[in-house]
C-alpha positions as CSV (number, residue, x, y, z in Angstrom):
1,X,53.4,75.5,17.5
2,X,52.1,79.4,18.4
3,X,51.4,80.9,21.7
4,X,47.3,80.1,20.6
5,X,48.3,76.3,19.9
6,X,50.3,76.0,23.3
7,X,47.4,77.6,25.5
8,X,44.8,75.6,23.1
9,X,46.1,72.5,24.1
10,X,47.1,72.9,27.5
11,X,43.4,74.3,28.3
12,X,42.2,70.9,27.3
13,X,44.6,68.7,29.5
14,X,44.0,70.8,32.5
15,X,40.6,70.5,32.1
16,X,40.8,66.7,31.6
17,X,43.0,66.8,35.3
18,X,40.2,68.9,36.6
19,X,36.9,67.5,35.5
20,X,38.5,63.4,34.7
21,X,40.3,62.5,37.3
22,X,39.4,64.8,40.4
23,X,35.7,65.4,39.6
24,X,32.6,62.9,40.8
25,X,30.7,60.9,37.7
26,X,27.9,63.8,37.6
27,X,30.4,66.4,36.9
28,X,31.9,64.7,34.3
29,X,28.9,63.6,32.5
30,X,27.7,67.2,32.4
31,X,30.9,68.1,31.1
32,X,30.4,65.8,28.6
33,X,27.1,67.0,27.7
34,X,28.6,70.8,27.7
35,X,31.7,69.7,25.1
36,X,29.5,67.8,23.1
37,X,26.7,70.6,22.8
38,X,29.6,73.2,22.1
39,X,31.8,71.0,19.6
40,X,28.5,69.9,17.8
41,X,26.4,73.4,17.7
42,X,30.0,74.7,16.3
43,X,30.5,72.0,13.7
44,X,27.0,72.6,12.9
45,X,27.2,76.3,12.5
46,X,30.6,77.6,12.0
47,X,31.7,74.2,10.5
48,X,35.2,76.2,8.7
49,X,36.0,77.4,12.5
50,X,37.1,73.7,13.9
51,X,38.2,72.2,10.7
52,X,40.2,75.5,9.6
53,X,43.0,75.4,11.8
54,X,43.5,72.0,11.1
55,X,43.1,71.3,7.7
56,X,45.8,72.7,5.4
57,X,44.0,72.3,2.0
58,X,41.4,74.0,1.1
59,X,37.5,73.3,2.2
60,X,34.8,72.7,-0.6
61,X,31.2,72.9,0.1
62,X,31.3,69.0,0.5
63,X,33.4,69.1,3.1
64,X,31.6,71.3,5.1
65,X,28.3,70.1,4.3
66,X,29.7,66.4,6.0
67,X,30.9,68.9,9.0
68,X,27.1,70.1,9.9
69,X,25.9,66.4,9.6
70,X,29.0,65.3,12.0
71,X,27.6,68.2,14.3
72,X,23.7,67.2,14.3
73,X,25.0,63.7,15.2
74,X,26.8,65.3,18.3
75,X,23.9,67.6,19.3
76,X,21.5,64.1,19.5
77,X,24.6,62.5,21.3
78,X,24.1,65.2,23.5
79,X,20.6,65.1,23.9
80,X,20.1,61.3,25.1
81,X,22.8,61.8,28.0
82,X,20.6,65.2,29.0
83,X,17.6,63.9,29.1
84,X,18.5,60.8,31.1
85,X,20.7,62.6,33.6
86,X,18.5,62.4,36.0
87,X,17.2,59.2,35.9
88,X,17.9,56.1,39.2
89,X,18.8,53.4,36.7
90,X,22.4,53.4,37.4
91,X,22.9,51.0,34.2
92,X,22.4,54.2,31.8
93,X,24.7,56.1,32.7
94,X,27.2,53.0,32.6
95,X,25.7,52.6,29.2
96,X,26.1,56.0,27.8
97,X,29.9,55.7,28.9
98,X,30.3,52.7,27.6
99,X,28.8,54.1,24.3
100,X,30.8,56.9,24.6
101,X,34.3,54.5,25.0
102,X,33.2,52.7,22.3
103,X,33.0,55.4,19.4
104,X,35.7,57.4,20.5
105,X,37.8,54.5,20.3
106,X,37.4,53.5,16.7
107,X,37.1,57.9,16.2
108,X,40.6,58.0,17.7
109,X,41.7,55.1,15.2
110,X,40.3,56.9,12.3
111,X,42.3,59.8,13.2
112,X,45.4,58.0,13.8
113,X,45.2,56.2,10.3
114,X,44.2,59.6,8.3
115,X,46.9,61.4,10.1
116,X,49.7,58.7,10.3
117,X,48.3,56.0,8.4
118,X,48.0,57.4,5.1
119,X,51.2,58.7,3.1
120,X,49.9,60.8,0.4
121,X,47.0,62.8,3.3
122,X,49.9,64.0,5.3
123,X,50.0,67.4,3.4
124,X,45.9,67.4,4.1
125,X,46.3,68.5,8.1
126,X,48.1,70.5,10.1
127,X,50.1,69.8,13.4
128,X,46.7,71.2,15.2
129,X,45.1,68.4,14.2
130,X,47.6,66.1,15.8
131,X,47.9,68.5,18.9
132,X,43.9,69.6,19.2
133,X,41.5,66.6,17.5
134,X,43.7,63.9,18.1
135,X,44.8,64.9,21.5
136,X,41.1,65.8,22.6
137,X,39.9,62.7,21.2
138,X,42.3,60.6,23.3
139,X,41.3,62.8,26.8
140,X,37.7,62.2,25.8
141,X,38.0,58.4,25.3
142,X,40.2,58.1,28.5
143,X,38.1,60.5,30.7
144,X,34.9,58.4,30.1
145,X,37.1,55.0,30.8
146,X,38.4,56.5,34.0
147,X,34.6,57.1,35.5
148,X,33.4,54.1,34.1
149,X,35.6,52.1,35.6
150,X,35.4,54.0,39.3
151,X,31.5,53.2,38.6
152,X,30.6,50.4,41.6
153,X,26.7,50.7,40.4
154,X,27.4,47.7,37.4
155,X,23.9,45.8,37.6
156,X,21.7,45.0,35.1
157,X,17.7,44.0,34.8
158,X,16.2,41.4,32.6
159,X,15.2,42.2,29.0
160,X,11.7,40.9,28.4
161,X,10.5,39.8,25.2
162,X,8.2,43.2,24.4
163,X,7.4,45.0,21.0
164,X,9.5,47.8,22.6
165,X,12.7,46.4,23.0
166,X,12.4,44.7,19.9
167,X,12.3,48.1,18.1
168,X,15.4,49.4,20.7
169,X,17.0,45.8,19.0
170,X,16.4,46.6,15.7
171,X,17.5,50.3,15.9
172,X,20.8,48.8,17.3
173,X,21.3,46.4,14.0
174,X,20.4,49.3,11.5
175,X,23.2,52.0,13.4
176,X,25.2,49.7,13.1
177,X,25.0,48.8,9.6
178,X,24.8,52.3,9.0
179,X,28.3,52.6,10.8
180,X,30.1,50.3,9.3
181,X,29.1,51.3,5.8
182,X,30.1,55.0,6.9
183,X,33.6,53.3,7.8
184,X,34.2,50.2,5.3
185,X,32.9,52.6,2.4
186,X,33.6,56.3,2.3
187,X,34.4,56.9,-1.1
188,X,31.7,55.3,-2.5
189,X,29.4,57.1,-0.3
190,X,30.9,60.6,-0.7
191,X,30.6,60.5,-4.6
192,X,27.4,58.8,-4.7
193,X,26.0,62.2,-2.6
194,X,28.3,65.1,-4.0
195,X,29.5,63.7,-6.8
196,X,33.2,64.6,-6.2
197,X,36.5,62.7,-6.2
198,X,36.8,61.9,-2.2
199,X,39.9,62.5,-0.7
200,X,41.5,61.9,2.5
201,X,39.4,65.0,4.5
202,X,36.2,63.8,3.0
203,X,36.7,60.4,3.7
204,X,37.8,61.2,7.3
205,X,34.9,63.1,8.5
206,X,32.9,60.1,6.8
207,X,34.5,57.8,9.1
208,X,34.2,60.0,12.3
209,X,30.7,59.6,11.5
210,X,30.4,56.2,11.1
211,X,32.3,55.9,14.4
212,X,29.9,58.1,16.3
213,X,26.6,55.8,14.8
214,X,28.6,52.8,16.2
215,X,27.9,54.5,19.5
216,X,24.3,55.6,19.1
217,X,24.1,51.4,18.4
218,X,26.0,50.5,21.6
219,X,23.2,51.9,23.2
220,X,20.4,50.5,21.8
221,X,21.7,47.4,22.2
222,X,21.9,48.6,25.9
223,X,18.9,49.9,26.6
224,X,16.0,47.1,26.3
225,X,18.0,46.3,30.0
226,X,16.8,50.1,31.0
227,X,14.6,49.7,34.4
228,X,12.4,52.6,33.0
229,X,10.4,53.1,30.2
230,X,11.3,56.7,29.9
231,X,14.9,55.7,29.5
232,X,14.3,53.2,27.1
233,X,12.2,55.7,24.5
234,X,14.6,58.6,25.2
235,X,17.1,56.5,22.9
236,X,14.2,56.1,20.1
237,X,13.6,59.8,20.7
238,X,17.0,60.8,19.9
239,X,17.1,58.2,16.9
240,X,13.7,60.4,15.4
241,X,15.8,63.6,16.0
242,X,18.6,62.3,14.7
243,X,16.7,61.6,11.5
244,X,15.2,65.1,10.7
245,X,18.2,66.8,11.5
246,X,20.8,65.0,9.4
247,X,18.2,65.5,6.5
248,X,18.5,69.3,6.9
249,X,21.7,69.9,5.9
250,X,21.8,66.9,2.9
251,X,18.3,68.7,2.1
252,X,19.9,72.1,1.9
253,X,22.9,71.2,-0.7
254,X,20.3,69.8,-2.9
255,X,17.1,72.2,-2.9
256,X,19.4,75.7,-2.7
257,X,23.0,74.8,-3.9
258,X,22.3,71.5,-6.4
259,X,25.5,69.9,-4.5
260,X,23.7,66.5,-3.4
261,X,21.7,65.2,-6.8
262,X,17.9,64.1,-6.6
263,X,18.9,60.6,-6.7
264,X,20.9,60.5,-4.3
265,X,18.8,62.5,-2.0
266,X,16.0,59.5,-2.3
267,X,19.0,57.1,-1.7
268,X,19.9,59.3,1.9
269,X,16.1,59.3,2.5
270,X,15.6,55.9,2.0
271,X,18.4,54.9,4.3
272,X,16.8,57.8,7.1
273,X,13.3,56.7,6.8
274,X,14.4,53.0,8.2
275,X,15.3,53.7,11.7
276,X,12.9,56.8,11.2
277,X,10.0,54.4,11.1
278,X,11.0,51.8,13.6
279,X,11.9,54.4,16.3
280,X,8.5,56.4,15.8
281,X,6.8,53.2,16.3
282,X,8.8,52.3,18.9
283,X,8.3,55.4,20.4
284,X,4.1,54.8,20.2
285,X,4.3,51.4,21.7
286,X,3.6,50.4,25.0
287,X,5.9,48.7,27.2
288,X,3.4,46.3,29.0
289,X,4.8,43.5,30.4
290,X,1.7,40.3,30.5
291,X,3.0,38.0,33.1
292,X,1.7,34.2,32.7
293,X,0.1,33.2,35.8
294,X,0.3,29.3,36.1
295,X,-2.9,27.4,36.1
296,X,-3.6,24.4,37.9
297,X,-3.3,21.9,35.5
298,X,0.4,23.4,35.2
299,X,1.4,22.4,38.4
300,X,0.6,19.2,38.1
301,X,2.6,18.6,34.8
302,X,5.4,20.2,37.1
């Protein structure tokens, strides 16, 4: 390790002491919100500047194209736990930790199994990788397990039987479907859409993705306990984002460099328009709740 990898990865621990373990919930969670915007815009702009330095073989267009859809994803993460950072219901921000726990646990065991796991991928990364995304993963899983459990505000609020949080349900068992078959199936996925012979890079971004959906599920599964309405469709708002801008870059590599085939194109938008559809009319649908007064003949069957 160079002077640049020292201070890199010092700079993170310190600000793990600083903002993890000393700072209140709200500090971290806008933290959070800040890393997650800056590590997502990056990946979704300048996707060769994070994986560069930590990936020794060389980046094809695949590669980077699964970057920019990694870095969408992060951008929406980001965008649920800013619009509901002000909200009273102390069960979402419990939730978004919780979410956020979840996939950076099973992100951190993807990176462990690409970097350790696998003999032949060891020539694929550099120490950086070990010393900057593994490391960084591991201070982001444990700073959001540290505030979640110094959280007293655990409480939660019955989930009536509305179209509403039916759709939030539903959203839940589609992310995660889409998760696992970002995890269980990589390589069939990667050369199904580009059409080139996966290896351990591709398949690894393909899984960190996969882990990230799993916690975009978490909280839907969550959120038909939300106290607010507005809380509830800020999730199938961020789902509808989500949507349009994962199809940019896919859309891209098709129309303007023929890297994603026609076919396969239909076979992404097919998969989008699903929890496209249910969170638009999620989204639409009123969250009455019609309260059964009992009649008089009911209290005498009592």
């Amino acid at each position: 390790m160079d002077l640049t990898d020292i201070v890199r990865s010092a700079s993170l621990v310190v600000v793990f002491l600083l903002v993890a373990v000393f700072a209140d919930r709200k500090l971290w969670m806008t933290t959070d919100i800040l890393a997650t915007v800056g590590f997502g815009a990056t990946f979704a702009i300048f996707p060769r500047v994070l994986l560069g330095f930590q990936v020794a073989d060389q980046l094809d267009a695949a590669h980077l194209s699964l970057a920019r859809v990694y870095g969408l994803s992060l951008l929406c993460s980001a965008f649920i736990w800013y619009i509901t950072s002000e909200t009273r219901d102390g069960t979402v921000p419990i939730t978004l930790m919780m979410s956020r726990v979840s996939s950076c646990s099973l992100t951190l065991m993807v990176q462990v199994y690409s970097f350790w796991g696998l003999a032949k991928s060891s020539k694929y990364w550099t120490d950086q990788f070990l010393w900057f995304g593994i490391l960084g993963t591991t201070l982001w899983l444990l700073g959001n397990l540290i505030h979640l459990m110094k959280s007293s505000d655990f409480s939660t609020y019955p989930q009536y039987n509305i179209r509403l949080n039916s759709h939030l349900r539903l959203d839940s068992w589609l992310m995660t479907v889409i998760a696992f078959s970002l995890v269980a199936f990589p390589t069939f996925i990667v050369q199904h859409l580009y059409g080139v012979k996966a290896n351990p890079i591709h398949l690894h971004i393909c899984r960190c993705l996969g882990a990230l959906s799993f916690g975009e599920s978490v909280i839907s599964l969550q959120a038909p306990g939300f106290l607010h309405e507005r809380d509830k469709k800020a999730q199938l708002c961020a789902r509808i984002l989500w949507s349009v801008l994962i199809t940019t870059p896919w859309l891209a590599s098709a129309l303007l460099f023929g890297l994603v085939s026609l076919n396969a194109l239909s076979h992404i938008s097919l998969l989008i328009i699903l929890p496209l559809t249910n969170a638009m009319i999620g989204y639409f649908t009123e969250a009455n709740i019609i309260y059964r007064v009992p009649v008089k003949n009911d209290l005498k069957r009592n």
